[in-house]
C-alpha positions as CSV (number, residue, x, y, z in Angstrom):
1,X,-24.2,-96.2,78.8
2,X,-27.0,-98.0,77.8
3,X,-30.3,-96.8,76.2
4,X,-34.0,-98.5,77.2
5,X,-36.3,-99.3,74.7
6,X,-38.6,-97.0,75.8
7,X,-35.9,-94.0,75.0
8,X,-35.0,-95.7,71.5
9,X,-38.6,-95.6,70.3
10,X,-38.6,-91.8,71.6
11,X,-35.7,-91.2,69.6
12,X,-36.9,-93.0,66.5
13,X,-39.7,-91.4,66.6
14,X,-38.3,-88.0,67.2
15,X,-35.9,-88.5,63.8
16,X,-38.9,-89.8,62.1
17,X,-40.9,-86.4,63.0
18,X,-38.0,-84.4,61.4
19,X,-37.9,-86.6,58.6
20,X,-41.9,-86.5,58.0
21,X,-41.4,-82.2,58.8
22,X,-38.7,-81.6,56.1
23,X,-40.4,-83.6,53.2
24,X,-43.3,-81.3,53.8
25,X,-41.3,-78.0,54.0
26,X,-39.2,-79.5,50.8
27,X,-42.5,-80.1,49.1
28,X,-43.9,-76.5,49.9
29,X,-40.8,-74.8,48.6
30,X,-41.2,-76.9,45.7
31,X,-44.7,-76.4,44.5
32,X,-45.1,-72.4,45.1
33,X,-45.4,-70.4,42.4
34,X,-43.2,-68.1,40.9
35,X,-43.6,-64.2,41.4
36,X,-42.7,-61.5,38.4
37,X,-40.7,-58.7,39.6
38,X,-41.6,-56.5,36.6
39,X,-43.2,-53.3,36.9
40,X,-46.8,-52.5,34.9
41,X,-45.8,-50.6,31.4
42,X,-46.6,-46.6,31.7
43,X,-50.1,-46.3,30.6
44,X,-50.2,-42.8,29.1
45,X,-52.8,-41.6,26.7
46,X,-50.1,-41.2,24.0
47,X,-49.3,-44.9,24.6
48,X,-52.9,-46.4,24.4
49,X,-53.6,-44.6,21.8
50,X,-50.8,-45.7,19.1
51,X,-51.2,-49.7,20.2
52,X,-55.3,-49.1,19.5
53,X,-54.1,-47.5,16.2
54,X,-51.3,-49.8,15.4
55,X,-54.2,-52.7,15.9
56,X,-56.6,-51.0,14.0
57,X,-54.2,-50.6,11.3
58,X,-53.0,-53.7,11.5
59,X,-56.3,-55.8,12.4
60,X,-58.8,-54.0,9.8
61,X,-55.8,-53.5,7.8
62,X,-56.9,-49.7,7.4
63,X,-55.1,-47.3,4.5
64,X,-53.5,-44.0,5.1
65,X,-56.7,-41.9,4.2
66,X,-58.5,-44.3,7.0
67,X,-56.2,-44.1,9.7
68,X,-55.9,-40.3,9.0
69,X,-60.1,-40.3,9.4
70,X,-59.5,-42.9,12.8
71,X,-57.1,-40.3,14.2
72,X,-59.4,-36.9,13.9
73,X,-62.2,-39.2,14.9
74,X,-60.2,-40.0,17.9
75,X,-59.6,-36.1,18.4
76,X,-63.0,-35.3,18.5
77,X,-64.2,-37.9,20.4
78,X,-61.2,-37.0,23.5
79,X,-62.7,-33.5,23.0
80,X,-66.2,-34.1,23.5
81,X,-65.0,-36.4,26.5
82,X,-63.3,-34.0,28.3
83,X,-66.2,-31.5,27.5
84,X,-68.5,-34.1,29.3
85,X,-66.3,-34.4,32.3
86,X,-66.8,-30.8,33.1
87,X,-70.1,-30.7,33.3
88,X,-70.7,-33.6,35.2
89,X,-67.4,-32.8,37.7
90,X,-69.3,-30.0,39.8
91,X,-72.4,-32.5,40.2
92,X,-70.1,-35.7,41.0
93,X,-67.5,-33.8,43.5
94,X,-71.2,-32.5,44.8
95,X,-72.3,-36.0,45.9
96,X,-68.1,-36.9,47.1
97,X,-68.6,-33.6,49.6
98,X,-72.2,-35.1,50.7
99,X,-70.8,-38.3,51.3
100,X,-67.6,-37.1,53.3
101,X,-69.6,-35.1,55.5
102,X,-71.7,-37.8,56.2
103,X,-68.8,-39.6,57.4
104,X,-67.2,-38.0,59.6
105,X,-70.3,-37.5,61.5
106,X,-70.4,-40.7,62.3
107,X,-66.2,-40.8,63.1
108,X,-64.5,-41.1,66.2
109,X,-62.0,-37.5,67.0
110,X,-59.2,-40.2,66.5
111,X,-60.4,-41.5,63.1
112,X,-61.0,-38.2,61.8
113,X,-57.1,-36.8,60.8
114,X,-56.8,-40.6,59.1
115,X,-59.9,-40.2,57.0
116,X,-58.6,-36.7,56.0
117,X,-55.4,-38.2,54.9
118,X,-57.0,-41.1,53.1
119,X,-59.6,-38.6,51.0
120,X,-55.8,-36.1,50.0
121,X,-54.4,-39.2,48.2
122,X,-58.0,-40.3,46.7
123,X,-57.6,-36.4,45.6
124,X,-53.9,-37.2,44.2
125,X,-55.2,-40.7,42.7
126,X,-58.1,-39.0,40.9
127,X,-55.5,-35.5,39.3
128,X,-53.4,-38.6,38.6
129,X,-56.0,-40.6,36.8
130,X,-57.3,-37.4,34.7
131,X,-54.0,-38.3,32.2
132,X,-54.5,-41.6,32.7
133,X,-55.7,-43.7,29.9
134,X,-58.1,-43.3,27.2
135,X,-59.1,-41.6,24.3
């Protein structure tokens, strides 16, 4: 059997394609970056508050009578907080009931069980968020 010129070159440059195709793939494999599997730390209140303490302690290098003073201030300041919160909450889920209403106006029949199950998990996000970090 014998092979033409013109199906040699085709060949050649077939194998070349391939070659040229997995130094690129090789290269891409090569160069990506790396992804970290690990999970975010639990951000509870109880945690950010002792690593602010433990660097207050440690940074200002604060005494015992200080970091006694830094922990009631912290108290009063987490009560005056949450005092704020509920009297701004009515005014704020005011405006949120405003702006839904508004919306669904404007939404299709089809749109309108989607939107209602996007605002229950905003609702879950938020009851989440209440414990969420802070003072």
């Amino acid at each position: 059997m014998q092979f033409s010129r013109l199906r040699i070159l085709v060949y050649m440059g077939l194998i070349f394609s391939a070659g040229i195709a997995a130094g690129v793939m090789a290269e891409r494999l090569s160069s990506t970056e790396t992804v970290s599997a690990k999970a975010t730390p639990s951000r509870s209140n109880d945690d950010w508050r002792q690593r602010y303490l433990e660097s207050m302690r440690t940074r200002l290098r604060m005494d015992e009578a200080q970091m006694k003073q830094l922990n009631e201030t912290l108290d009063e300041t987490r009560v005056e907080y949450r005092l704020l919160r509920q009297i701004y909450r009515p005014q704020m889920e005011k405006i949120h009931q405003d702006q839904v209403a508004k919306i669904l106006r404007f939404l299709r029949p089809e749109q309108v069980a989607e939107f209602q199950k996007l605002e229950r998990e905003r609702e879950e996000k938020m009851k989440a968020r209440e414990n969420g970090p802070g003072i």
